[in-house]
C-alpha positions in Angstrom: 1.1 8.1 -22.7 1.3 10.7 -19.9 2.8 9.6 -16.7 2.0 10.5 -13.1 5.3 11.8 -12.7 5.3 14.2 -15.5 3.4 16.6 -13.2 4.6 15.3 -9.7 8.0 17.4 -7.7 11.0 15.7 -7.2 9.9 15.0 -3.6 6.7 13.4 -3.8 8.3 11.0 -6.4 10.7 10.4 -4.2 8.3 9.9 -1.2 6.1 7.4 -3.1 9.1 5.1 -4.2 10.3 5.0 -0.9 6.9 4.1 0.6 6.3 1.7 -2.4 9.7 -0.3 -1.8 9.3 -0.3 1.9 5.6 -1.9 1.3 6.5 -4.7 -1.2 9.9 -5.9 0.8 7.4 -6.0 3.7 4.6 -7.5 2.2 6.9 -9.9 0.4 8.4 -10.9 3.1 4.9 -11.2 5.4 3.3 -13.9 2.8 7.0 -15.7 2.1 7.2 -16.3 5.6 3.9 -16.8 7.0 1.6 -17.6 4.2 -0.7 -14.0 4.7 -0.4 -10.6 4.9 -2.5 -8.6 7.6 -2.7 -4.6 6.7 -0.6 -2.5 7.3 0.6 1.3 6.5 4.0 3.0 4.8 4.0 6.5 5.6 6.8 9.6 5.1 6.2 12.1 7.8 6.7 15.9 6.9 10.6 15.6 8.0 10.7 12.5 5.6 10.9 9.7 7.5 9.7 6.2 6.3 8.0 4.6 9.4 5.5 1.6 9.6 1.9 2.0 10.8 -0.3 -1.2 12.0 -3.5 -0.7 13.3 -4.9 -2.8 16.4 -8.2 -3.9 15.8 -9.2 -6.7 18.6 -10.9 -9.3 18.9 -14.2 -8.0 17.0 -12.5 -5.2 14.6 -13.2 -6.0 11.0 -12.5 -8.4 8.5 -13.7 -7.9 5.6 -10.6 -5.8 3.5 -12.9 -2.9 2.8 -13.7 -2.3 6.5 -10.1 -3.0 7.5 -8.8 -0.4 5.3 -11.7 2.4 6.1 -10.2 2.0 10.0 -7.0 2.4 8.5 -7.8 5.4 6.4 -9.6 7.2 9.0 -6.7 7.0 11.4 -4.4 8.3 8.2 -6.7 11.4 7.9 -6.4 11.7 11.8 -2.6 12.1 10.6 -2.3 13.8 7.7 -1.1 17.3 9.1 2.1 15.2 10.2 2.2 13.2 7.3 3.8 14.0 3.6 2.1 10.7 2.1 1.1 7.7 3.0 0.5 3.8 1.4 -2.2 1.2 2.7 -1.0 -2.4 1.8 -3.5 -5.0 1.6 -3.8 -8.6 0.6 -6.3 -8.8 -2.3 -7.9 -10.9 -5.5 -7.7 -10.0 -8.8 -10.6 -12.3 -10.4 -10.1 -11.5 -14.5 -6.6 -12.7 -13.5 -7.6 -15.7 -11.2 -4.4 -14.6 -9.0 -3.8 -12.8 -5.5 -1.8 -9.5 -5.2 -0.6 -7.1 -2.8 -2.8 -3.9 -3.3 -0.5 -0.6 -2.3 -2.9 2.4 -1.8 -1.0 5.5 -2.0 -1.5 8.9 -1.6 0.6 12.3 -1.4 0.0 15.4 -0.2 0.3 17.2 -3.2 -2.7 15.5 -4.7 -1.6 12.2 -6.0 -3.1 9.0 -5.5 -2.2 5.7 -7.1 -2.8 2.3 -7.3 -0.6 -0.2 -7.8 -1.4 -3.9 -8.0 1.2 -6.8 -7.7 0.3 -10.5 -8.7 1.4 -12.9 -7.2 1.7 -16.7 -7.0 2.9 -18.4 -3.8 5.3 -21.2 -3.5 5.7 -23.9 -0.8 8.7 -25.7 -1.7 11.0 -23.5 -1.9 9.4 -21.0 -0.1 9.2 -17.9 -2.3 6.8 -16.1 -4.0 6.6 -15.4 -8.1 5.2 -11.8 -9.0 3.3 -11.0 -12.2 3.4 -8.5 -14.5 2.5 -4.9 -11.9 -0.4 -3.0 -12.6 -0.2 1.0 -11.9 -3.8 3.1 -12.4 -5.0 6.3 -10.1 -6.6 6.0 -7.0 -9.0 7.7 -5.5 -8.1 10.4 -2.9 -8.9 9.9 0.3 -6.5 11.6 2.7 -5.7 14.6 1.2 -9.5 16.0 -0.4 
């Protein structure tokens, strides 16, 4: 089986792990603590910095997980000439598994886009949170088209 990395530079692998640790310690740490996880961004600038990107939305912004991340993606294609790649986290449902997951949305510049979905169940006492087995598939590209 062929992976995404067979094709992908050193750098963009790089780039994506990096964005893709920084989002699950995040959002790990996000529904551990407080129960949900509102959406947020990982990005790596073009100098390779990993840097955090939350979106204001008020009172009336969106709620629905679609609309929040179409705001969230058209501010990231606002970006993109200052960006090298970028990851949307969101909370989402997996029904065939009957399970949450944290949903990372990534793209690089060079033309990757991934998926990666991350099952989880949440416990109250102790406060923690099990993760399933991950599931990686390609995205769709929406920053870099």
């Amino acid at each position: 089986m062929e992976s995404w990395r067979d094709d992908a530079s050193q750098e963009s692998q790089d780039d994506l792990d990096a964005m893709c640790e920084t989002a699950l310690d995040r959002a790990i740490n996000a529904i551990t603590k407080r129960g949900s996880l509102y959406p947020f961004a990982v990005t790596v600038s073009l100098g390779g910095s990993v840097g955090l990107s939350m979106v204001q939305l008020g009172p009336d912004g969106p709620v629905d997980g679609n609309a929040v991340a179409e705001v969230y993606w058209r501010v990231l294609r606002s970006q993109r000439d200052e960006l090298r790649a970028c990851t949307l986290v969101l909370d989402t449902r997996i029904p065939s598994l009957k399970s949450d997951a944290i949903r990372l949305d990534s793209e690089h510049r060079e033309g990757i886009a991934l998926r990666l979905l991350a099952p989880y169940q949440r416990r109250r006492l102790p406060r923690r949170l099990d993760l399933g087995e991950f599931h990686l598939e390609a995205g769709t590209a929406t920053i870099w088209t």
